[in-house]
N, C-alpha and C positions, 0 to 999 in steps of 0.2 A: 651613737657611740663615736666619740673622735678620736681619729687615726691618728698619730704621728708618726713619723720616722723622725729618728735621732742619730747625733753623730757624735762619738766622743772621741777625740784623736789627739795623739802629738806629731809635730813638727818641728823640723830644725828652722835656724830663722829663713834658710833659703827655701822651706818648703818643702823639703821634702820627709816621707815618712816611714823610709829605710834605708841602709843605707847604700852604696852601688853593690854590695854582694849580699843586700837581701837582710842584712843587720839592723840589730835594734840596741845593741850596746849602749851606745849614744844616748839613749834614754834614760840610763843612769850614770852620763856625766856627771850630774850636779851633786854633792852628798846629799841626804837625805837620813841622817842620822835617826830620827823616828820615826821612819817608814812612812812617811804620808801617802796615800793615795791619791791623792791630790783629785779630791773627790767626787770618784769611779763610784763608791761603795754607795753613795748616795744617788748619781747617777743610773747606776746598772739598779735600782731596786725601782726604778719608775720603770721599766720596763716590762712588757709579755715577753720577747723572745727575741731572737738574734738574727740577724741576715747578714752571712759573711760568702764570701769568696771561695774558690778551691783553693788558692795560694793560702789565703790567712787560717782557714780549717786546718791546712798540713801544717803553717804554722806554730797555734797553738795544740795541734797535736803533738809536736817535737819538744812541748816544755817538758819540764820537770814537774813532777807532782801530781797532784789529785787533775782532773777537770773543773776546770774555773770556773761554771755556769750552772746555774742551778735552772733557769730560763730554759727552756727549747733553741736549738741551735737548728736554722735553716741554713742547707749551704747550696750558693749557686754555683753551677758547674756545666757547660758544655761539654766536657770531655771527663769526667770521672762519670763510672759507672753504677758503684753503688756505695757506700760508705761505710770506710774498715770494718769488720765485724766488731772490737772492742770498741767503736764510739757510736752502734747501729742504734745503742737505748738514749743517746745522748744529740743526734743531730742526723737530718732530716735532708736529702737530695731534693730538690725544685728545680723545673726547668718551664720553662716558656717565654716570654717576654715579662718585664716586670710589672705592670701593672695586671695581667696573669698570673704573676707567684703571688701579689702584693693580694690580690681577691682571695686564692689558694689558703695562706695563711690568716686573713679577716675573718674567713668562715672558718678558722678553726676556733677563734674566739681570741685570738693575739690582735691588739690594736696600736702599744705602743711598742715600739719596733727598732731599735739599735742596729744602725746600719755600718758593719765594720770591712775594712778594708779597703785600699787603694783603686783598684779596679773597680768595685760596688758602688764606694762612695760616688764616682768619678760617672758613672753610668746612671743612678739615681740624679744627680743634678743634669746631668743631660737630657733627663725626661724630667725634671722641675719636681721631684720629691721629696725633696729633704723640708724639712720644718723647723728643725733645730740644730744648731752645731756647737760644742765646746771644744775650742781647738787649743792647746797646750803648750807651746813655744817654749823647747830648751835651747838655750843661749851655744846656740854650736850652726856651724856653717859646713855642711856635708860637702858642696861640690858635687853632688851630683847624686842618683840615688832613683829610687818611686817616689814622683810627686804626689801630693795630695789631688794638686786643682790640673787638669788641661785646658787645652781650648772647649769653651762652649758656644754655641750657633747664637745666644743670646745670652745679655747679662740677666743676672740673677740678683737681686737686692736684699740685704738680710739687714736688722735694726741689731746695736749692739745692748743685751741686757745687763751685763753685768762682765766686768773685766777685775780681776784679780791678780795680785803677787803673790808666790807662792816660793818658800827656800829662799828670798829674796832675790832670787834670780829667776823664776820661771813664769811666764805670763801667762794667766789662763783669760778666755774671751768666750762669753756663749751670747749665741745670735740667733734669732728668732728668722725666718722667713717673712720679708714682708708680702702681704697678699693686695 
């Protein structure tokens, strides 16, 4: 069975993927008059299940509305202890090293695997995980914020498969890992 991790994200052009108090507004700079998803919907359904963050879990626990996943939500967490009661049937505590959570979750029968958030993402390419990236570029310049990328010990080389315009303003790019 082949494994992926995936990554689907936006970014401002300088990089980064919220804004300095933790904001995502900026992501609906651009109009978007017929709600495009600029294509999540297609993205999220190759997917088994989710591996996010503490930060991004409180995140999208603070939307509005329904829960956005129909997938299994894994959330990595050093310091949270167990996971609200109202999201206990919806997302799952993991702890050890990743390629520990990464067996964890294979044996539950999840293989292709959406790796979200700053932190996560940032820590899977540290240990050489990732396989695919769709990265999303809205036309705004933060100055500062959570980046996507920091320093790695080694470069990492990805081939670009397919780059898109999107609102005519938003550039979407998915990249494969090269092996």
């Amino acid at each position: 069975m082949e494994k992926r991790n995936l990554v689907f994200i936006a970014t401002s052009l300088d990089g980064y993927i919220a804004d300095r108090n933790g904001g995502l507004d900026w992501l609906t700079s651009v109009p978007n008059p017929e709600l495009s998803d600029m294509g999540y919907k297609n993205f999220v359904a190759q997917v088994d299940a989710l591996v996010m963050g503490r930060n991004t879990f409180e995140t999208v626990c603070g939307f509005d509305g329904d829960w956005p996943y129909n997938q299994p939500v894994f959330v990595l967490s050093s310091t949270l202890k167990t996971i609200p009661e109202k999201y206990r049937d919806k997302a799952e505590l993991v702890k050890g090293s990743l390629n520990e959570i990464l067996k964890q979750i294979h044996d539950k029968g999840y293989h292709n695997l959406y790796i979200d958030g700053g932190v996560t993402i940032q820590n899977f390419l540290k240990e050489d995980l990732i396989d695919e990236m769709t990265i999303t570029t809205i036309p705004i310049v933060l100055g500062g914020g959570t980046a996507l990328f920091l320093q790695l010990s080694k470069e990492l080389e990805f081939s670009l498969v397919e780059s898109k315009v999107l609102l005519n303003q938003i550039v979407q790019n998915h990249y494969l890992r090269k092996v």
